[in-house]
Residue frames relative to the residue before (quaternion, step in Angstrom):
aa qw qx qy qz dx dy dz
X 1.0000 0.0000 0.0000 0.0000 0.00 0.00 0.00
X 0.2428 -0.7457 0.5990 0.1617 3.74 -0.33 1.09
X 0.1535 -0.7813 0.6023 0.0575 3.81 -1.20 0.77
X 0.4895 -0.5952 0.4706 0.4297 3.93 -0.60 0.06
X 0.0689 -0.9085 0.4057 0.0732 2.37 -1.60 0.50
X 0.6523 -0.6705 0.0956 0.3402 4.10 0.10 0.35
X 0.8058 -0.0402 -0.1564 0.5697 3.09 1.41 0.70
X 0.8391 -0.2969 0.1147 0.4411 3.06 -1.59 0.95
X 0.8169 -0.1512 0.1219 0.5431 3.87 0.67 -1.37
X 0.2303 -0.7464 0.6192 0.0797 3.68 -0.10 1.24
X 0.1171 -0.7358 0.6669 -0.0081 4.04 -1.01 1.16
X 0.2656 0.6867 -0.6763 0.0201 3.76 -1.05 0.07
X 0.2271 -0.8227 0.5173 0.0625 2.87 -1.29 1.23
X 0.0442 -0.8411 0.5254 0.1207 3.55 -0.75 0.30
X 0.2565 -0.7208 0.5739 0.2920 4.07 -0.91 -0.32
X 0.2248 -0.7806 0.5831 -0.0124 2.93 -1.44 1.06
X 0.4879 -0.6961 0.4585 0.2591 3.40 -0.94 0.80
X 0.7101 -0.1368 0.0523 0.6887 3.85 1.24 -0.54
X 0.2896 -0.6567 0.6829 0.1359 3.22 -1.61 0.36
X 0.1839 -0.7831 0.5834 0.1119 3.84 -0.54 1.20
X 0.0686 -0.7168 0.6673 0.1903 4.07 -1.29 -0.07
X 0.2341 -0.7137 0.5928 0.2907 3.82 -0.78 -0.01
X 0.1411 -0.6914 0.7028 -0.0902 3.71 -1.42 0.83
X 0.3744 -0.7307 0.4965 0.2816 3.32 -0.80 1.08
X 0.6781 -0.6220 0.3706 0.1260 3.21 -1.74 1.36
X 0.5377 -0.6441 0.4561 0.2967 4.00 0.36 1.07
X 0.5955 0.7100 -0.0008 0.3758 2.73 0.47 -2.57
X 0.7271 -0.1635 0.1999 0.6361 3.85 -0.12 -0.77
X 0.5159 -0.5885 0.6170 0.0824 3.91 -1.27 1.55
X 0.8378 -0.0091 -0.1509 0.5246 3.43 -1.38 1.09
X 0.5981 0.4188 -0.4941 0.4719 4.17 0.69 0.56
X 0.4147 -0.6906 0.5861 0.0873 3.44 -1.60 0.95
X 0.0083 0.6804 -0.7227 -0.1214 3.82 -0.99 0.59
X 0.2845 -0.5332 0.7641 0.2255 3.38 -2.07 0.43
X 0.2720 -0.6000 0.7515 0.0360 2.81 -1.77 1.87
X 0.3458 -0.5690 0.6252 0.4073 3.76 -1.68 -0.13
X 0.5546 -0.5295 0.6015 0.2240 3.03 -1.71 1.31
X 0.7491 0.0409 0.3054 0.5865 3.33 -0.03 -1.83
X 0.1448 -0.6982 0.6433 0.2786 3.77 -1.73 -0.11
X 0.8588 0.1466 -0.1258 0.4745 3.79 -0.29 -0.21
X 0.2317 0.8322 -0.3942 0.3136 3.17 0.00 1.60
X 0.6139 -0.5177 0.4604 0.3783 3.80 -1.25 1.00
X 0.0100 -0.8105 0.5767 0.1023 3.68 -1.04 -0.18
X 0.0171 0.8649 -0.4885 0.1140 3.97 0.50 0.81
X 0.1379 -0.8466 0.5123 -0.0431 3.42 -0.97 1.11
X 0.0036 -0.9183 0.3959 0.0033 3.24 0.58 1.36
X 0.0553 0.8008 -0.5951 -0.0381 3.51 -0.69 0.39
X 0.1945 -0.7532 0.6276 -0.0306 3.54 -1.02 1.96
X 0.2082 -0.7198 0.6123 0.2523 3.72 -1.28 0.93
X 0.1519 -0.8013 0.5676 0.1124 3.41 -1.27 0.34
X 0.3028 -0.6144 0.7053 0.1827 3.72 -0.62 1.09
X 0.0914 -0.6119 0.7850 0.0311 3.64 -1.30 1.46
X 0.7764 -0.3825 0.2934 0.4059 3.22 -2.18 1.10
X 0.7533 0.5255 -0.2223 0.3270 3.51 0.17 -1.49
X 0.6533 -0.6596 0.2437 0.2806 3.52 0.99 -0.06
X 0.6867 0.3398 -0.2796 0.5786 3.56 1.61 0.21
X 0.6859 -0.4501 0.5143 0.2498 3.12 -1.55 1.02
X 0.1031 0.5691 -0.8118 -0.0808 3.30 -1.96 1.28
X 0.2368 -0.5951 0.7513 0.1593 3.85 -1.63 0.48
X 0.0396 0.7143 -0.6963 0.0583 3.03 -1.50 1.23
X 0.1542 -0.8057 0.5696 -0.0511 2.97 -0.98 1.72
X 0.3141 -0.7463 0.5861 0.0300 3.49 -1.14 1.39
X 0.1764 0.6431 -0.7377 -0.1051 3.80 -0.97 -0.10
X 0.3280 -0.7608 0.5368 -0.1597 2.59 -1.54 1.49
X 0.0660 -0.8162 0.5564 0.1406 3.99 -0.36 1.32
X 0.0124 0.7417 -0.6667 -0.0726 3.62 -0.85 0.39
X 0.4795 -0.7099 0.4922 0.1546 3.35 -0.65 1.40
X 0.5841 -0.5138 0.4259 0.4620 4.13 -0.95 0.61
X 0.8312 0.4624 -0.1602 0.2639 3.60 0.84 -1.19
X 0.6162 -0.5992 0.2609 0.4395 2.62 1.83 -0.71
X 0.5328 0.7669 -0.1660 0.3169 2.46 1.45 -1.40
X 0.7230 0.1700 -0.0666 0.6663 4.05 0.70 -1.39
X 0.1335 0.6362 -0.7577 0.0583 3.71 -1.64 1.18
X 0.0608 0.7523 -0.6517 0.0748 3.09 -0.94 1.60
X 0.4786 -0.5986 0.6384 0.0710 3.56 -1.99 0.92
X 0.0907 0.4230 -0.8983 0.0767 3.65 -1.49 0.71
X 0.0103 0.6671 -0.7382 0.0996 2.87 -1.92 0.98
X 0.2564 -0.7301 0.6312 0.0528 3.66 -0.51 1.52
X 0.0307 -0.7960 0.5859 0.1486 3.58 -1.12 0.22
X 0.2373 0.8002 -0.5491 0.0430 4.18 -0.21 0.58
X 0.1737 -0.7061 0.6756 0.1217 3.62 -1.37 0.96
């Protein structure tokens, strides 16, 4: 559910010790394993409003991993209007 919000782009950052994804399991059909993405890492949740031509309001919200090393940068990206 996507709520308003109080300016143009609202950021908070946080740190994370690992970042997990899930990938289906070869090994046994229709079962899921979690792999690590990354381990020590930024974690930032951005959320941007946008005024479309037509006159109503979308918010798009991003969270963002950036690995200590650099090395892993990953994107989830939510769209609601």
């Amino acid at each position: 559910m996507c709520g308003t919000r109080k300016s143009q782009s609202d950021k908070e950052h946080r740190r994370g010790a690992s970042v997990e994804f899930t990938q289906p399991d070869p090994e046994l059909p229709g079962e899921w394993k979690m792999m690590e993405a990354t381990g020590p890492c930024r974690i930032s949740i951005i959320t941007k409003k946008q005024q479309l031509s037509a006159g109503s309001t979308r918010y798009i919200t991003s969270v963002w991993v950036i690995s200590d090393d650099r090395g892993v940068r990953m994107q989830q990206k939510r769209m609601c209007q």
